[in-house]
Every structure is written in C-alpha cells, then in structure tokens.
C-alpha positions as CSV (number, residue, x, y, z in Angstrom):
1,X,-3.3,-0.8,12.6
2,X,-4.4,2.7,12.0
3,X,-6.5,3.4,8.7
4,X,-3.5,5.6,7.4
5,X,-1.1,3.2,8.1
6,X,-2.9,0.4,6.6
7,X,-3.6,1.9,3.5
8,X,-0.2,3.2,2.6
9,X,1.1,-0.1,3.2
10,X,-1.2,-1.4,0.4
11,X,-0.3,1.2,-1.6
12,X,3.4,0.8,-1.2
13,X,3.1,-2.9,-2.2
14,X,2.2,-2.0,-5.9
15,X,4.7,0.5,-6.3
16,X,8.1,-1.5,-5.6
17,X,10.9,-1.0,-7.7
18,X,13.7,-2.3,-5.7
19,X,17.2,-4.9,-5.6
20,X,16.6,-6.3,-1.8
21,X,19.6,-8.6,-1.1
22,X,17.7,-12.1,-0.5
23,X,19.4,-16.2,-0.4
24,X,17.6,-16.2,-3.6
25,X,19.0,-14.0,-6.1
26,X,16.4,-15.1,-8.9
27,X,13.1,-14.9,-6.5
28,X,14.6,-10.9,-6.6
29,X,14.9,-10.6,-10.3
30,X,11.8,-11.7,-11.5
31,X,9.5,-9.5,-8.6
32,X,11.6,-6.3,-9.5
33,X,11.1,-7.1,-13.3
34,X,7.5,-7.0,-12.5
35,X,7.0,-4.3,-10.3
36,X,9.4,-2.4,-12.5
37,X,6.7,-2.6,-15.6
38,X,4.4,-0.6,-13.3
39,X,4.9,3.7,-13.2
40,X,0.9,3.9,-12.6
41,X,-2.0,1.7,-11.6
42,X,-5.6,2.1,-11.1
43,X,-8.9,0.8,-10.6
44,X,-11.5,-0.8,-8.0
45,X,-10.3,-2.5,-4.5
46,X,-12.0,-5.0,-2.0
47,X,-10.3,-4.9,1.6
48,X,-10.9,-7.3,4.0
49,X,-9.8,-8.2,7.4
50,X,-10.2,-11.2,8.7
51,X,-9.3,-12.8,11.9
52,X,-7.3,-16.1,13.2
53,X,-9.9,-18.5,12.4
54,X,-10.6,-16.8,8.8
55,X,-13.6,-15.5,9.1
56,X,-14.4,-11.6,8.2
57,X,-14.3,-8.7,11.1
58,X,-14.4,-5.8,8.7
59,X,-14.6,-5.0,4.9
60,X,-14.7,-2.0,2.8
61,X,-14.3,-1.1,-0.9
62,X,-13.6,1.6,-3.6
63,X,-11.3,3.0,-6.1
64,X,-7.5,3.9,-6.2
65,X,-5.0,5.8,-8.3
66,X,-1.5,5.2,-7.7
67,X,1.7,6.7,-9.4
68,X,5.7,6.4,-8.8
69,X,7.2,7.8,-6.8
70,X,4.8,7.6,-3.6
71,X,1.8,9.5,-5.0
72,X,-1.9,8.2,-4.5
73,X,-5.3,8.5,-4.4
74,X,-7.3,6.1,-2.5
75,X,-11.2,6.3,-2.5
76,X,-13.2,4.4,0.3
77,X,-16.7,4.2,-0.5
78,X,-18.4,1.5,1.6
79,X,-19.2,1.1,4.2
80,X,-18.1,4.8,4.5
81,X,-16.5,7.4,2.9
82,X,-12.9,8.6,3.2
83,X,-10.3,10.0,1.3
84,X,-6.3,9.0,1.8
85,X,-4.2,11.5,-0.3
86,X,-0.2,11.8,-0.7
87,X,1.7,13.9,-2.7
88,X,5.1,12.2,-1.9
89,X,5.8,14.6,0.7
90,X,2.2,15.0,2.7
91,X,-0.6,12.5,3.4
92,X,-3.8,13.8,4.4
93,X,-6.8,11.2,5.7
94,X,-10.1,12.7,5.0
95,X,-13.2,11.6,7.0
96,X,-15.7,14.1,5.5
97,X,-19.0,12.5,7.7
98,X,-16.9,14.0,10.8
99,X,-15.4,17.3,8.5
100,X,-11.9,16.4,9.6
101,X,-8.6,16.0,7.9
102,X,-5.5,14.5,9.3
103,X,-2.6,15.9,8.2
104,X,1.1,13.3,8.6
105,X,4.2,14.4,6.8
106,X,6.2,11.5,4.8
107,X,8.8,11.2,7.7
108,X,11.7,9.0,8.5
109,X,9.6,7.1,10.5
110,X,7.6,6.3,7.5
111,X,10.5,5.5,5.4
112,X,11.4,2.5,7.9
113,X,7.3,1.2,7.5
114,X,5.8,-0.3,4.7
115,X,4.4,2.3,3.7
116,X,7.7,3.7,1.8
117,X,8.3,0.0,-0.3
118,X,6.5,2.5,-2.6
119,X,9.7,4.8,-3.2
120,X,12.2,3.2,-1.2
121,X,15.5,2.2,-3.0
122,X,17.2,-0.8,-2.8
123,X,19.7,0.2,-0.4
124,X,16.9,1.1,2.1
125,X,15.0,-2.3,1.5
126,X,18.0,-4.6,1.5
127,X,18.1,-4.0,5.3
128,X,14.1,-4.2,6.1
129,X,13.2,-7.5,4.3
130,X,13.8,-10.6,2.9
131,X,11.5,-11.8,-0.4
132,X,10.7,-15.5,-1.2
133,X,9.4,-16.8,-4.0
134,X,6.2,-18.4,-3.3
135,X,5.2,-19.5,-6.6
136,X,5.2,-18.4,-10.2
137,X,3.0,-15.2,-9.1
138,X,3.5,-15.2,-5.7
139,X,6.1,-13.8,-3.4
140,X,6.4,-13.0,0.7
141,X,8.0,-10.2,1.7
142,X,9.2,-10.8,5.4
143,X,10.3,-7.7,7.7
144,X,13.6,-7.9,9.3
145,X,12.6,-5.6,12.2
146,X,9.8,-7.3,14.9
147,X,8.8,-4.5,15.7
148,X,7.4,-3.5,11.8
149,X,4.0,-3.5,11.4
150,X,2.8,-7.0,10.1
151,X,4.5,-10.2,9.9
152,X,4.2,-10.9,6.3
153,X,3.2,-9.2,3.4
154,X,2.3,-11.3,0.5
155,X,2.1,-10.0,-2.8
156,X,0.4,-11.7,-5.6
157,X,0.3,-11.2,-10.2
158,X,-2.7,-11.2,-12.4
159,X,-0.3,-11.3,-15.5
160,X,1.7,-8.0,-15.3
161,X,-0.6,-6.3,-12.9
162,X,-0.6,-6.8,-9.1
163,X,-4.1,-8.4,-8.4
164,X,-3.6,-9.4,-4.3
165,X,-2.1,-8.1,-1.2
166,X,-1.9,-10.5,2.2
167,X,-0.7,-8.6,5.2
168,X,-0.4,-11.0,8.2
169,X,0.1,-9.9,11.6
170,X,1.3,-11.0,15.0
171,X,-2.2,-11.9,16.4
172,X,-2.9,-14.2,13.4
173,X,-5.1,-11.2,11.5
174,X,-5.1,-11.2,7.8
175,X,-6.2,-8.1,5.9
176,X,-6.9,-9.2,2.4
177,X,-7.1,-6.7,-0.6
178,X,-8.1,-7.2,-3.8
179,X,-7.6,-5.4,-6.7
180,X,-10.1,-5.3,-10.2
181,X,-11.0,-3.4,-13.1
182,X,-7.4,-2.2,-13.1
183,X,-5.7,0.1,-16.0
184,X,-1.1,-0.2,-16.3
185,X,0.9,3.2,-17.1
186,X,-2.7,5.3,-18.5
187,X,-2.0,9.1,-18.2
188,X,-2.7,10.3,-14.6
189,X,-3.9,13.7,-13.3
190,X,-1.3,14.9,-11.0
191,X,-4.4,17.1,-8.9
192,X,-5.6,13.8,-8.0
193,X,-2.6,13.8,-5.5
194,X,-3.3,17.4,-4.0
195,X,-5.9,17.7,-1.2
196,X,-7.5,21.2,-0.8
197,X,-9.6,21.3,2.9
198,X,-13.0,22.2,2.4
199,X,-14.5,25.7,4.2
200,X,-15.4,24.1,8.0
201,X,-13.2,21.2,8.2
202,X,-11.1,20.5,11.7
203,X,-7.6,20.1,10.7
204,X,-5.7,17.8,12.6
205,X,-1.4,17.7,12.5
206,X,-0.1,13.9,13.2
C-alpha cells in the first residue's frame, strides 16, 4: 500500500459521518453518533505495521491535524520526514530529503477507497461496507468490493475521541495506528491544509 494511500485511509477513519445500511441498525447509530461529535481532531500518532506472525516490519510517528470535510495535515517525523497535505480537492505528498512533491487530485477513484470515509455520505458508503459492532468501543468496518484496499478496517474510542485504527489486509499485514495527546473541535488554521512547493522541488502529477 502506497504511503499516500495509507495515510488517507487513516485519516478518513476519524472523519466518518455516515448512515451505512448494515443487519444491525443499532451497531450504525451509536458509531455515527460518535463520529458525528468530531468536526476536528488533532494530536500525536504511532504507526505500525506489522506482519502475519505480529511482529513489527516498519514504524513511524508524528503529528496530525484533521478537519471535516476531507482536509488534513499529517506530519511524519521519524524515522523520516514527510508531509501529506489535502485541501479537499488536492493531496500533495511531500518528501523534502529527495525535494519532491507528488501531486494526486481527490478523484472518483478516491471516492470508491477508503480514503473518502472521510467525506463520503451515506448513500456512497451503504454500497462499500458493512460495520459490526465489535464491542462497546469497537467496530469493523468490512469492504464490500475485494478488490478495496485492506480487508478490514477496525476502528476503536477512547471516550469520545477515536484512539485506534486496525487496517488488515489480504496477506495477513496489520498496520496499527495509534493516536495520543489528542485535542476534539479546537479552532484549526485553514493554511495548515494548503501546500506551497518550495524554490527547487521536482513536482510530480499522479
């Protein structure tokens, strides 16, 4: 899963606000009521992946920003630095150790990934997943499509705030994020959402 792709779909788990059509009509109700309470989110992240047998391949960490509908700002600062940006409309990916930006408009094709559970209504969802109830805090989101881009996505409450995300894939991979530090519906500077390319950086057009 590409670094763009893997982010946004973390960021579109906070950000649901949705009425998917699933056998049970009260496992919808209470996620929606809680991802409804959430128009902003921010604070510190720990991603890792992890592979069949559960032990770690890869981690990272950093900060994030998010804000309905589809903007964010997501800071990677270990083990390396990069920058993924959207507006709502453009995403840019920002490596600045190899001065490149790549540059991926918010498509169609994006609106059928994961990565638009951050906008998407309910209409749109009702035909990509089905939710479950795990537990009190806990619920699986399940893609209707095979061919979508992880198997499961689990998404799990500290309270009101969203404090876990599970993405399980078809080759028994896990990537594991998890949030801390976080701040609910504080004031957010919309420039956080705008990317300006620095003098000598290589665009690059997804």
């Amino acid at each position: 899963m590409s670094n763009i792709r893997l982010c946004v779909t973390f960021v579109a788990a906070f950000l649901l606000a949705v009425n998917v059509q699933v056998r049970a009509a009260t496992d919808v109700e209470v996620l929606v009521g809680k991802l409804a309470q959430i128009t902003s989110m921010s604070g510190q992240f720990e991603q890792v992946l992890l592979d069949e047998t559960g032990e770690t391949i890869e981690s990272s960490r950093g900060q994030f920003v998010l804000q309905k509908p589809g903007r964010f700002y997501w800071l990677t600062t270990e083990p390396f630095e990069q920058e993924l940006i959207s507006d709502g409309e453009t995403i840019w990916l920002y490596d600045p150790d190899l001065f490149q930006v790549t540059v991926r408009e918010v498509s169609e094709a994006m609106d059928k990934s994961p990565a638009h559970l951050l906008s998407a209504n309910a209409a749109t969802l009702s035909k990509t997943y089905q939710v479950e109830r795990q537990s009190q805090n806990e619920f699986t989101l399940t893609p209707k499509e095979p061919q979508a881009l992880f198997d499961t996505l689990v998404i799990g409450f500290d309270d009101n705030s969203v404090g876990l995300i599970r993405l399980n894939d078809a080759l028994g991979q896990s990537t594991v994020i998890t949030l801390a530090d976080t701040q609910l519906n504080q004031p957010v500077d919309a420039s956080q959402f705008q990317f300006v390319v620095p003098q000598d950086v290589d665009v690059l057009v997804d």
